[in-house]
C-alpha positions as CSV (number, residue, x, y, z in Angstrom):
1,X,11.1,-43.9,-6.5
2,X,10.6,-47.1,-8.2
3,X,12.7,-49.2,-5.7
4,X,12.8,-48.2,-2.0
5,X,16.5,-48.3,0.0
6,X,16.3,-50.7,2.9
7,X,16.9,-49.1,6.1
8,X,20.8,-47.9,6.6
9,X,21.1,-50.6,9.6
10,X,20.0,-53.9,7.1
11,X,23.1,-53.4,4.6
12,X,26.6,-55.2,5.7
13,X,28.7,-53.9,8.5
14,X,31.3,-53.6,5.7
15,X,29.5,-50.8,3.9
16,X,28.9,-48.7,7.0
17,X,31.9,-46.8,6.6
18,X,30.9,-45.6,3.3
19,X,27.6,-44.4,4.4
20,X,29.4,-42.7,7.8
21,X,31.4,-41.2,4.2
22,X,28.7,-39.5,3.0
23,X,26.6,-38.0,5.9
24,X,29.9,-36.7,6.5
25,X,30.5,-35.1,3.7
26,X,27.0,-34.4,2.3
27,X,25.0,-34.4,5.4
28,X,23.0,-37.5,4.5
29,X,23.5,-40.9,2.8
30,X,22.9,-40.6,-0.8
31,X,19.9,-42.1,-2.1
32,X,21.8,-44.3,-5.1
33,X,24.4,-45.8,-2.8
34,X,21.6,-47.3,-0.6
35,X,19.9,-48.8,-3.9
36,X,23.3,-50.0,-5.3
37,X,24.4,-51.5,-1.9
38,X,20.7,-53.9,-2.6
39,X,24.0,-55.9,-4.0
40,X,26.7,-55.2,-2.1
41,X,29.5,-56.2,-4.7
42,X,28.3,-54.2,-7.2
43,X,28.1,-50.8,-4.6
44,X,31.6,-51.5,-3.8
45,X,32.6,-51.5,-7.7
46,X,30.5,-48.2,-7.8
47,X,32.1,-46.5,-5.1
48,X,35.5,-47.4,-6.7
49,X,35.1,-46.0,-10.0
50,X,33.9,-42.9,-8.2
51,X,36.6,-42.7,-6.4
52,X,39.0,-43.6,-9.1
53,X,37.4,-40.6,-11.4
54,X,37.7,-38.1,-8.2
55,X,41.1,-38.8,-7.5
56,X,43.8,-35.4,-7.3
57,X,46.2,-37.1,-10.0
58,X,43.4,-37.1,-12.5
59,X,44.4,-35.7,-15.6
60,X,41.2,-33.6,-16.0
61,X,40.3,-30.6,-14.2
62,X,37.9,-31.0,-11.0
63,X,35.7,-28.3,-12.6
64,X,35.6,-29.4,-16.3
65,X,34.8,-33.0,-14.7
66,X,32.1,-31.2,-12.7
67,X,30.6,-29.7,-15.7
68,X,30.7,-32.9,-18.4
69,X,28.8,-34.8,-15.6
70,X,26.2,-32.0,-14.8
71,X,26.0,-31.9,-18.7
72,X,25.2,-35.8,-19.1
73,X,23.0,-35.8,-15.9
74,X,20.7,-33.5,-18.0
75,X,20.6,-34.9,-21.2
76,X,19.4,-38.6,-19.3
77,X,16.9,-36.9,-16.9
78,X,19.0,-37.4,-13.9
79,X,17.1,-35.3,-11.5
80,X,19.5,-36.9,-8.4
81,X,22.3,-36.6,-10.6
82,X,21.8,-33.2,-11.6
83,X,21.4,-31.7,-8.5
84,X,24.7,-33.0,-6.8
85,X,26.7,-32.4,-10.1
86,X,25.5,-28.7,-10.3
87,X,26.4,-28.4,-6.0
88,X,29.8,-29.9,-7.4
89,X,30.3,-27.7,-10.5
90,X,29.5,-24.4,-8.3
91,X,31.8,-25.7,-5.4
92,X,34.8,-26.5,-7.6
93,X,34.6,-22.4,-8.8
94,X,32.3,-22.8,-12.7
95,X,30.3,-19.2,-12.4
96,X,26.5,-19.4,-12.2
97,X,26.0,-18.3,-15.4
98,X,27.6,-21.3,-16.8
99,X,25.7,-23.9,-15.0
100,X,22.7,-22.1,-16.2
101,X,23.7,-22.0,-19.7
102,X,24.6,-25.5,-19.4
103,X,21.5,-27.0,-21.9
104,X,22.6,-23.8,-24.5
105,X,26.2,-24.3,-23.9
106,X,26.4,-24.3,-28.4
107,X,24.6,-20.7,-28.3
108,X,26.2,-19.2,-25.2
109,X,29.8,-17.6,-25.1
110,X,30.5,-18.3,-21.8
111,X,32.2,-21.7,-22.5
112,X,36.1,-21.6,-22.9
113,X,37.1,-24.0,-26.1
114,X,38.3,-26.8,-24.0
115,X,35.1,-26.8,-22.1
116,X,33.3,-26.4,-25.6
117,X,34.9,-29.4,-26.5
118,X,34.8,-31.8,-24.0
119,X,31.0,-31.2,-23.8
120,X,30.4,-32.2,-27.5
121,X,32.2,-35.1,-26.8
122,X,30.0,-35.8,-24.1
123,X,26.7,-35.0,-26.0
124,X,28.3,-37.3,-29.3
125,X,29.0,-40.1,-26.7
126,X,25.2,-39.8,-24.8
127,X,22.8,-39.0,-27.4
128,X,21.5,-41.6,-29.6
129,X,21.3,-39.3,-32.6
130,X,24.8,-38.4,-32.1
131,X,28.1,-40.1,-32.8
132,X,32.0,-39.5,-32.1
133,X,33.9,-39.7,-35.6
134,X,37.1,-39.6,-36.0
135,X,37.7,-35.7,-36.4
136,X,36.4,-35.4,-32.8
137,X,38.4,-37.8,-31.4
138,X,41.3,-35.9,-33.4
139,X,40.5,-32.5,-31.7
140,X,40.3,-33.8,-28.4
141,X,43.2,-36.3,-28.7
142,X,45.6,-32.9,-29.5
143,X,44.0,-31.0,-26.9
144,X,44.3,-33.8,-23.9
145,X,46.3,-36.4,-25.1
146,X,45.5,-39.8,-25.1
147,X,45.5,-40.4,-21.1
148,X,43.5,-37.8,-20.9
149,X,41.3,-38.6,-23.6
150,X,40.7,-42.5,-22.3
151,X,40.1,-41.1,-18.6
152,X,37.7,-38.2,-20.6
153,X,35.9,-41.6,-22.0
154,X,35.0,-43.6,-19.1
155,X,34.0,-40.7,-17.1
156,X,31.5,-40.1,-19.5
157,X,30.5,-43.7,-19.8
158,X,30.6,-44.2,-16.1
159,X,28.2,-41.0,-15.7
160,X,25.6,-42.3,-18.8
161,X,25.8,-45.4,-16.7
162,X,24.9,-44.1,-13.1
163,X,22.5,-40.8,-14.5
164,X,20.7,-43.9,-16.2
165,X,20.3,-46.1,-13.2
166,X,19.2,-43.5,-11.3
167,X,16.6,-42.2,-13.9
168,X,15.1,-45.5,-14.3
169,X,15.1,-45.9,-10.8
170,X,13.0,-42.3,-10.5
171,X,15.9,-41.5,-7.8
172,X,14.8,-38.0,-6.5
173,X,16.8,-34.9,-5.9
174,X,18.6,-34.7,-2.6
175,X,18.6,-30.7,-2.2
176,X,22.1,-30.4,-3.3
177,X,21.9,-27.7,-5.3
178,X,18.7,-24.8,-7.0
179,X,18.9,-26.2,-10.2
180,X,18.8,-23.4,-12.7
181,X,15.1,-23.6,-14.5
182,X,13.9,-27.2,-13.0
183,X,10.5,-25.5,-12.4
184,X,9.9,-25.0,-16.1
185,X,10.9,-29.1,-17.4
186,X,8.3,-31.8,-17.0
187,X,8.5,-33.4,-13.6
188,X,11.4,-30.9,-12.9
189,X,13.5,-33.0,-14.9
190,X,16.0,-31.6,-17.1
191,X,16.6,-33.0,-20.8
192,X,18.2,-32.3,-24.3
């Protein structure tokens, strides 16, 4: 890691609660909230677009959530992000197969179209040498509506955002999750 979290007992009281959160419901305190809490107003907007993006009235399916984020995680070298996405994607019910097929998702069969869809959107809107035009926005506008679509948009902005902190930060996996084929990618690191 590039930056080292301060010890849990050096952040304000006021944050405590959110770390009791976590090693409640992970086990341990997560790496990135102890770097983002380094400025405590900024860790408190984190935590609420998290929980604004987890909420039950959300438009979008736990699982296809699950899998756009695992999806982003890989293409920006996420290796923290990855690992508790992929715990997340096999806990909300996505088969195996599919988080291994995840980086071949075009070439496998095991996507369903609206997962097929929501995952180009999310490559078009993370990759540099990709770009959403209108016709994409068109398919996934009559597939989710434009709620959905929005909500589709800043979860996939708001992941690009913290899979990029984290990346430049060289936050390490937690042991979430085996990630399918880490051994094989540079550093473990999964990519495009």
């Amino acid at each position: 890691m590039r930056i080292l979290p301060k010890p849990v007992p050096e952040y304000p009281w006021y944050l405590k609660p959110f770390f009791w959160n976590q090693r409640r419901k992970y086990g341990q305190v997560l790496t990135p909230a102890l770097l983002w809490a380094r400025t405590p107003l900024l860790f408190l907007a984190v935590a609420a677009f998290v929980g604004l993006f987890e909420r039950k009235s959300s438009p979008l399916p736990p699982a296809l959530r699950a899998l756009v984020m695992t999806r982003i995680s890989q293409i920006n070298w996420c290796r923290f992000c990855e690992d508790l996405n992929a715990a997340t994607v096999l806990k909300r019910g996505i088969p195996a197969a599919k988080l291994e097929a995840l980086e071949r998702w075009r070439d496998s069969n095991v996507f369903d179209a609206d997962e097929r869809l929501v995952l180009e959107y999310a490559e078009a809107m993370t990759r540099s040498d990709l770009a959403v035009d209108d016709a994409l926005m068109e398919r996934l506008k009559s597939r989710f509506g434009d709620d959905a679509s929005v909500e589709l948009t800043g979860l996939i902005a708001f992941q690009n955002m913290s899979s990029k902190f984290n990346s430049a930060l060289a936050v390490p996996s937690q042991g979430f999750c085996r990630l399918p084929g880490a051994a094989a990618r540079p550093g473990g690191q999964a990519g495009t």
